[in-house]
C-alpha positions as a printed Julia matrix, in Angstrom:
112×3 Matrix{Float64}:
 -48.76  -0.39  -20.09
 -46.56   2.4   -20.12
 -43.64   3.16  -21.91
 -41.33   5.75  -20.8
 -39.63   8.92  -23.15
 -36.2    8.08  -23.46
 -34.19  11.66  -23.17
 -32.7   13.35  -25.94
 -29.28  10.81  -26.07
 -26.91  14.5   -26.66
 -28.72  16.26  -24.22
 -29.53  13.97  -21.27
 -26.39  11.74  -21.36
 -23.73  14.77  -21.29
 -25.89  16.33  -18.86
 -25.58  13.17  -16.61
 -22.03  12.09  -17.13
 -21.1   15.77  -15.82
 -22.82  15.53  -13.11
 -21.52  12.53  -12.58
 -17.67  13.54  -12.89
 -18.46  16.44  -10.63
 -19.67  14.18   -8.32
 -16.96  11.75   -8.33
 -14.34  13.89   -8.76
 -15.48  16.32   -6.06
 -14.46  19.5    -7.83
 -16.13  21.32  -10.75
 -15.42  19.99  -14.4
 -13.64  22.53  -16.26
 -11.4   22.5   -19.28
  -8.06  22.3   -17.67
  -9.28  19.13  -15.93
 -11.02  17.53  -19.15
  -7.52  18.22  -20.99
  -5.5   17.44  -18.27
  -7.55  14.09  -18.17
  -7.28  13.72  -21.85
  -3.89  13.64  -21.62
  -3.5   11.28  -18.96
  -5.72   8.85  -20.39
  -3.23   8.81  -23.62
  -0.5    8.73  -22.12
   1.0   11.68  -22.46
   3.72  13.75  -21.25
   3.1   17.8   -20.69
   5.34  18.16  -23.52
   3.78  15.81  -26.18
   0.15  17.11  -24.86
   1.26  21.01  -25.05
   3.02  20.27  -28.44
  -0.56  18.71  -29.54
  -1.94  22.21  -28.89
   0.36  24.33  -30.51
   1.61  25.54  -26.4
   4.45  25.45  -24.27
   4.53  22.91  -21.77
   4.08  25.49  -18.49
   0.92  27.31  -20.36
  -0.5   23.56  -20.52
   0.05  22.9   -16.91
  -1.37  26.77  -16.01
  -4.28  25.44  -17.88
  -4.57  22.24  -15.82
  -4.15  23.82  -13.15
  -6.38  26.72  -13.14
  -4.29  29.26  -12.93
  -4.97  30.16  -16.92
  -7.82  31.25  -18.33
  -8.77  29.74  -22.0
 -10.68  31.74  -24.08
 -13.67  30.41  -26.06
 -11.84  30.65  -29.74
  -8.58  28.94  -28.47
 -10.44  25.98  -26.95
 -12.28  25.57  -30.24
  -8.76  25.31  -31.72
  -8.09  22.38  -29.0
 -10.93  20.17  -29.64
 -10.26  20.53  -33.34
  -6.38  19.54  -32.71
  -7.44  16.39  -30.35
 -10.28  15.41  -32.54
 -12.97  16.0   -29.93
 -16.2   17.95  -29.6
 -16.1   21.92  -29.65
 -18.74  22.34  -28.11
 -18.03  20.73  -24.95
 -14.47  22.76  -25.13
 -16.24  25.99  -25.69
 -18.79  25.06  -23.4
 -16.26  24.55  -20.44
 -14.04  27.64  -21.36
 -17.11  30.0   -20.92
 -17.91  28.15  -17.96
 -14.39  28.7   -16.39
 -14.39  32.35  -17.27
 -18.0   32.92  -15.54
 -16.49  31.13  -12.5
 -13.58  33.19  -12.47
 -16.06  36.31  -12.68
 -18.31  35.0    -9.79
 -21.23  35.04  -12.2
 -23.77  32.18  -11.65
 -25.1   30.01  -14.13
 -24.46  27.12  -16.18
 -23.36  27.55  -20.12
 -24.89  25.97  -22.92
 -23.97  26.95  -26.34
 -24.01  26.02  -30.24
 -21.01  25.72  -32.37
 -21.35  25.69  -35.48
């Protein structure tokens, strides 16, 4: 009898569960979508979210939207202010800015 190596539980199951969102969703995960789905899952107006993260309301929905880059040390300030991981925030906002650069790749970092 066999018995299988279960994955590393950090590594495999985020790796999975984005694929998975990419998949269902049909566009790529970035950080204005996890925020934008953050907020959305608490129940949030723009306004309550943005306040949450120290912006105005239209820089939030830039953000959602795509239209606004985040950088690395400001998304590191979200997760911290919504109690979630930085370095899936920091993760996603280098991501987004490769993207926007064209350069191919996927990000993995390690915050400390």
């Amino acid at each position: 009898m066999t018995t299988k190596k279960a994955p590393k539980k950090s590594q495999g199951r985020s790796k999975k569960a984005k694929a998975f969102l990419d998949e269902l969703i049909a566009e790529p995960f970035t950080l204005g979508l996890l925020l934008r789905s953050l907020r959305l899952a608490e129940e949030e107006t723009l306004e309550e979210f943005a306040g949450r993260l120290a912006i105005s309301r239209s820089h939030l929905l830039d953000i959602e939207k795509g239209r606004k880059a985040v950088s690395p040390a400001r998304a590191s300030q979200f997760a911290e202010a919504l109690g979630h991981s930085k370095k899936q925030f920091v993760e996603l906002a280098i991501q987004d800015l490769l993207e926007r650069e064209g350069v191919p790749g996927k990000v993995s970092v390690d915050v400390a």
